[in-house]
N, C-alpha and C positions, 0 to 999 in steps of 0.2 A: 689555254685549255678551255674555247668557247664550249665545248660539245660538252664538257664535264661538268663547268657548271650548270647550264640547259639542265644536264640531265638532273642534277639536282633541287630543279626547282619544281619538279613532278610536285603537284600539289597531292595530299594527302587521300582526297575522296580521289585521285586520279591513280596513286599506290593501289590502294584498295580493288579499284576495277583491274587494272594491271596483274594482280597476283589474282585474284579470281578471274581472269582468261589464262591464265597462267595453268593455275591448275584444272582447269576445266580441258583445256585443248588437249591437256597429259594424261588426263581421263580416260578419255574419246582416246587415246590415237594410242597408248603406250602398249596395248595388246596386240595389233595390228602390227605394231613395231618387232614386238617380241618375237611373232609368229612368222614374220618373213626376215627378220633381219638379226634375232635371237637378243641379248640381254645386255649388250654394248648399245646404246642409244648414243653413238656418237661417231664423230669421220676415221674413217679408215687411212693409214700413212701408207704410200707407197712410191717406190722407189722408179720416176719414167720408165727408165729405160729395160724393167724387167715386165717381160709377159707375162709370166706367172704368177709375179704379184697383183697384177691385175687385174687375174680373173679368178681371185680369194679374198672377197671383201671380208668376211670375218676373222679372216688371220689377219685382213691389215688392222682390223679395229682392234685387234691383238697387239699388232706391232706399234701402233698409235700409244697405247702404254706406257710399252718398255721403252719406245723414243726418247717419251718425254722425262720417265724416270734416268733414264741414260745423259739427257739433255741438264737436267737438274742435278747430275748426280749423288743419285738420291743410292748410297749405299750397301750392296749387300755382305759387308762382312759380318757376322755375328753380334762383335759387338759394338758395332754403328746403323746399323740398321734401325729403319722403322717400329717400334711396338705399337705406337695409338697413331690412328687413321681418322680424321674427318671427310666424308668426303658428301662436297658444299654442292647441290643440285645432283643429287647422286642418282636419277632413275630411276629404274628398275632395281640396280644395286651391281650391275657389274663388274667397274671399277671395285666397290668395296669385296664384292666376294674376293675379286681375282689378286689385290693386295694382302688383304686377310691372307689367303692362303699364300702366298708368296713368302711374305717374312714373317707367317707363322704369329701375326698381328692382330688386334682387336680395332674392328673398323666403325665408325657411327656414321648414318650418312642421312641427310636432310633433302627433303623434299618439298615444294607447295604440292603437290598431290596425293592424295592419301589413298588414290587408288597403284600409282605406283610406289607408297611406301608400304602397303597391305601383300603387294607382290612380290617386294622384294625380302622384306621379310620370310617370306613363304619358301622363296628360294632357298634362300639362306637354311630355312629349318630344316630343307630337302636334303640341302648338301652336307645336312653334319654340320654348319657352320652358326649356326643359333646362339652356341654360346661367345660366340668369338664377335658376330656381325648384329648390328642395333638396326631400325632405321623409324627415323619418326616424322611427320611431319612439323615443316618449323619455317622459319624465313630467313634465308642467308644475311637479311641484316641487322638481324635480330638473333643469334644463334644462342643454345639454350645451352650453351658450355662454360665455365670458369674459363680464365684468363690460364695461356700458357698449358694447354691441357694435352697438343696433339703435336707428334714428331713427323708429322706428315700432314701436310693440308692441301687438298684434291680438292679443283675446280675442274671440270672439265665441261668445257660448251657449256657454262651457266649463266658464266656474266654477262651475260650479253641481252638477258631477263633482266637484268638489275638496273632499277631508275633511278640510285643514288650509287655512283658508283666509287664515290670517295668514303663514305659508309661501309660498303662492302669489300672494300678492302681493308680498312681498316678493325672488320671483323674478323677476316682471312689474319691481320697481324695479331691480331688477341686474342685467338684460340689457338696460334702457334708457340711450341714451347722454345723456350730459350736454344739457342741450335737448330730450329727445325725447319725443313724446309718445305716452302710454298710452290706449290706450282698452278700456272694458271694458264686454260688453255682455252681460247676463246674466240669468236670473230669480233673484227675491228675495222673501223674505217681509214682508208689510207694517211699516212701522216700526212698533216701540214706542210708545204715549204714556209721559209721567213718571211715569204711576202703574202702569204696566206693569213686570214682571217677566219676564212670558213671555208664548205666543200663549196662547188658548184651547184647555182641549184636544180639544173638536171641530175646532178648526184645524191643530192637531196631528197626530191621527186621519187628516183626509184629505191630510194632508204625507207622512207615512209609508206611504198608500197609493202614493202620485205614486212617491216612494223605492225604492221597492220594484221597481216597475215598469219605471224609467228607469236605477236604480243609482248613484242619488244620496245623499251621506248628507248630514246635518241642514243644514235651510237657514241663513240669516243674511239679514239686512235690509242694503236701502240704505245705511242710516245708519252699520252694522257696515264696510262696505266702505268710507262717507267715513272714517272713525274710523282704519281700517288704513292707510289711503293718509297721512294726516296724521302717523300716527305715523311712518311710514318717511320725512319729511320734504317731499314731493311739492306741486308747486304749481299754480296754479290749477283747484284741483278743483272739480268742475263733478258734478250727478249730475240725470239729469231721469229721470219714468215715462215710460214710452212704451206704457203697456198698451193704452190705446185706439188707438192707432196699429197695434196687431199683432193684435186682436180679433178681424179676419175670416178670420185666417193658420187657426187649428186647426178652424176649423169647414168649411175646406176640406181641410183634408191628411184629416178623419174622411170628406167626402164621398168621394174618390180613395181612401181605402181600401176602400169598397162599392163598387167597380165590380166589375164582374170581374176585370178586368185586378189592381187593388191588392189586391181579399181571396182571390185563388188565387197572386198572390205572396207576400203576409203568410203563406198559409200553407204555404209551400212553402221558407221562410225559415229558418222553425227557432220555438221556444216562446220565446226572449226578445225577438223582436219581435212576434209577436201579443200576448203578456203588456202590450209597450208598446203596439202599438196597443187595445188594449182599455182602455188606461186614459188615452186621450187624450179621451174627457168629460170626469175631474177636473180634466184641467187647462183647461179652459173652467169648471168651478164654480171651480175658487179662481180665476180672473180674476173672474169675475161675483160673487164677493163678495169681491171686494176683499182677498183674503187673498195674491195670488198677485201678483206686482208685475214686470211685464218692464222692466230699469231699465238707463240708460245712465251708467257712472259715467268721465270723462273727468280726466287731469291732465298736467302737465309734472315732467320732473325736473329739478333745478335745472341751470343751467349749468355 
């Protein structure tokens, strides 16, 4: 688990700068986001071989959801279902609204941006949902909840911000309650084979460009995140790719950035979101060779 620990040794004044680019870039860009892409700030699931689904990226960011809730089997009978939702990098607040209102749930969701915790919020009070949906700003490795609090705990596209990644998972295991299930849905770098040590360093090369861009630090693998989850005791853990499932998501959010409309907001945004849109090509190359892994890693905590 080279990468894991790397990412652990993120020195302290280097956290710091990391989670202020953090929320600084979610600033700048989460309205831009909102207004062309609507309150999902995350990839769209779709199915190749259907055309239709792939010219409805917000129902896929729809179906992206329910996949994963389907994938975890995260229950809706009455009475197994979800009541308390954390949901860990939460945006805007999509996810929590669209849980909240699904199983009829009270959802909290954290943010480092306090410009997308102030909107999301506001949603939520638009939709009626104010008394059900929270949202504060806070640091996923740090979360500001008692042990065992949430029957559902949402990651979606966050870990991959996270510079202590054995931390953060082991926050995701102590805010879940006895029974509840984890899900975590994030990009990763491809595993290791046995004779592997580390990636390549042209694959390296174009990691630390993506980093840069997005204010990411060092990735880890799939297999790094099953490895965490078993050490913190965690049961039936489940991890699938989903890469081809999300393949058509970035080659449309590049198209909506060339409109008018997307590239005189990109640029009207600030320099850490055209920096990232400018570097959303590499993350279509490391999909297309296989370096870049969009992965669902799913578990329960014990009774």
């Amino acid at each position: 688990m080279a990468s894991v620990t790397a990412t652990n040794e993120v020195g302290v004044q280097d956290q710091k700068e990391l989670k202020k680019g953090i929320a600084e870039l979610y600033d700048e860009s989460s309205g831009i986001w909102e207004d062309i892409w609507g309150d999902h700030m995350h990839h769209g699931y779709y199915e190749p071989q259907s055309s239709v689904e792939l010219s409805d990226h917000r129902a896929a960011q729809i179906r992206m959801i329910e996949q994963a809730l389907s994938f975890a089997s995260v229950s809706e009978d009455s009475a197994k279902k979800p009541t308390s939702i954390v949901d860990v990098g939460c945006g805007i607040g999509g996810s929590s609204r669209y849980l909240a209102k699904k199983y009829g749930a009270t959802a909290k969701g954290i943010t480092l941006s306090p410009v997308q915790a102030q909107r999301a919020q506001a949603l939520a009070d638009a939709q009626g949902l104010g008394d059900k949906v929270s949202f504060q700003v806070a640091d996923a490795l740090n979360q500001p909840f008692p042990d065992g609090q949430f029957d559902l705990v949402w990651s979606m596209e966050s870990g991959e911000h996270m510079p202590n990644k054995e931390k953060f998972v082991g926050e995701l295991a102590r805010v879940a309650a006895p029974g509840g299930a984890i899900i975590l849905v994030t990009w990763c770098h491809r595993d290791l084979s046995s004779s592997e040590e580390s990636l390549l360093p042209e694959e390296k090369e174009l990691l630390n460009k993506i980093c840069k861009a997005f204010y990411l630090p060092e990735w880890c693998s799939t297999a790094d995140y099953v490895k965490l989850l078993q050490s913190n005791s965690l049961q039936d853990i489940k991890a699938a790719d989903w890469s081809e499932n999300v393949a058509p998501f970035w080659p449309a959010v590049i198209k909506s950035a060339l409109t008018w409309k997307g590239f005189t907001s990109v640029l009207r945004s600030g320099w850490k979101t055209i920096k990232a849109a400018l570097a959303m090509p590499l993350m279509i190359e490391g999909y297309k060779k296989g370096l870049i892994k969009f992965s669902i890693i799913t578990c329960r905590k014990p009774e």
